[in-house]
N, C-alpha and C positions, 0 to 999 in steps of 0.2 A: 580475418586474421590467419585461419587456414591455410587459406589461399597463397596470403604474402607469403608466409614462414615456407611454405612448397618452391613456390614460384624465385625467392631468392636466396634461399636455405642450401649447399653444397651436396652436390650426391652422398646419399647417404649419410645424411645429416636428419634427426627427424625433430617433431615436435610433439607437445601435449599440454593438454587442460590438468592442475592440480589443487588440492584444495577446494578452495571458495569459488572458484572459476569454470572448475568440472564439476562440481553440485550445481552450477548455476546452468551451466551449459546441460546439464543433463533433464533440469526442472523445466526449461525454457521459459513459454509464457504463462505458464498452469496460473501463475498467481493473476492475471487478468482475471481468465478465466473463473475462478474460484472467487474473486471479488463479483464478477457477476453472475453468475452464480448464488452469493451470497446474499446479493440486493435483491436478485426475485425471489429467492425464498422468505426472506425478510418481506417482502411485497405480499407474500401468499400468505403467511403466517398474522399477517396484519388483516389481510382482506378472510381471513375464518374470523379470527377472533373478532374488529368489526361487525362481521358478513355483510359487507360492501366491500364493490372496488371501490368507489370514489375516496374512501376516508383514507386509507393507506398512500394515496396519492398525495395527499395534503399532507400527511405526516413526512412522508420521505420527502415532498418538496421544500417542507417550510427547515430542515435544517440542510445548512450549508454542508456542503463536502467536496471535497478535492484526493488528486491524487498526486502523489510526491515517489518520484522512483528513482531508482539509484543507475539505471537502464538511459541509455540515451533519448535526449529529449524528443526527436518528430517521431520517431517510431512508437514513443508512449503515447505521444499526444492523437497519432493515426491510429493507433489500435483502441484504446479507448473511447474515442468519438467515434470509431465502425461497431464497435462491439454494448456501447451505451452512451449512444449520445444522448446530450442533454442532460445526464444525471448530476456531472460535477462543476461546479462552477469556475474549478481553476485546476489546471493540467501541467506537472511538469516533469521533466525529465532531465537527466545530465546535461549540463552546458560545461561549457571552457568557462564561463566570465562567474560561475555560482559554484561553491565548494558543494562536495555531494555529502550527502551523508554520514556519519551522525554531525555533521557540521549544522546548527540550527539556523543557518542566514535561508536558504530557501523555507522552510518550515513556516519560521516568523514571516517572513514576506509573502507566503499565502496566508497566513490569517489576517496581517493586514491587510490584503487583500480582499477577503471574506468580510471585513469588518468588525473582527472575533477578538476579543481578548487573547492571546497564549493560552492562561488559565483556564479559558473556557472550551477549549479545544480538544476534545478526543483525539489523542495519535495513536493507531488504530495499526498495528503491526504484525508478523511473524517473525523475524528475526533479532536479537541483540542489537543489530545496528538501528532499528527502529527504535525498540526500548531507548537508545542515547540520545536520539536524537530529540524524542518525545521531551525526555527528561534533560536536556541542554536547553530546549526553549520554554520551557515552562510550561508544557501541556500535563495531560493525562495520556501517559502509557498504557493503552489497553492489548495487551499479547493473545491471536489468536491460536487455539492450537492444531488445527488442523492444518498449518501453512509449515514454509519452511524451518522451523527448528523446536526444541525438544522445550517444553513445560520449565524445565529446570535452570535453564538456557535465558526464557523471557523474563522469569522474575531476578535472577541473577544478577539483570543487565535494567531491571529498575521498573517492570513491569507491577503496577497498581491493580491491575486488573486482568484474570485469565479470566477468554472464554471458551466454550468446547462448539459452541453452533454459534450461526448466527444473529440470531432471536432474541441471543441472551444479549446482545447489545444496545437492544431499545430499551430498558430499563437503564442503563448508563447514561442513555440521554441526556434522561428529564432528571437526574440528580441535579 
């Protein structure tokens, strides 16, 4: 986008990121990374309190998970399968032909997908547009806080459940 606005933008003419767009531009991909991140610690935290690896294994396989971003789709779906393949069963990212977020049609079409009720579905976020979109489809808004926006922010926007680490989300689970 840089590039275009340079390349056909009039001398002395310039541009910039504001708002939602230079927070996002300025955060990049941290939130992959902190979602994985978030799965091996949740993997280590399991394999102490087990003390096995093998048990923590079966728990994080036997529930479905997916990832839904508001980020275009082959760049999520390549950064995700390089960075933890294999962990989610369903991958998606901005398309032309699916509204983005907090619009519920992709949301519900992964848990049909997953073969999940709505209801029984964790929507598992940092931002207010998560919390809608949780709460448009009929899931459970869980707001992280250690992601992009403030405590005050997720439950505002319809968040069920704050958590401050990881860890505290495997008791969500099995509710």
């Amino acid at each position: 986008m840089e590039d275009l606005a340079k390349s056909t933008s009039p001398q002395g003419i310039s541009s910039e990121w504001t708002e939602l767009a230079f927070q996002e531009k300025l955060v990049g991909n941290t939130g992959v990374y902190i979602l994985a991140l978030s799965v091996l610690f949740v993997f280590l935290v399991l394999a102490a309190q087990y003390e096995s690896w093998a048990m923590p294994m079966a728990i994080l396989l036997i529930v479905p998970m997916a990832v839904l971003s508001n980020k275009p789709d082959r760049p999520t779906c390549r950064l995700v399968a390089s960075l933890l393949p294999g962990h989610f069963q369903a991958v998606a990212g901005a398309r032309v032909d699916v509204p983005k977020k907090p619009d519920p049609t992709a949301a519900l079409a992964m848990a049909a997908h997953l073969g999940v009720a709505p209801a029984d579905c964790g929507f598992v976020g940092d931002t207010a547009v998560d919390m809608r979109t949780a709460t448009s489809a009929g899931m459970v808004p869980v707001g992280v806080t250690w992601g992009f926006r403030p405590r005050d922010e997720l439950l505002a926007h319809g968040a069920r459940w704050l958590i401050d680490h990881p860890a505290e989300l495997l008791p969500l689970v099995t509710r």
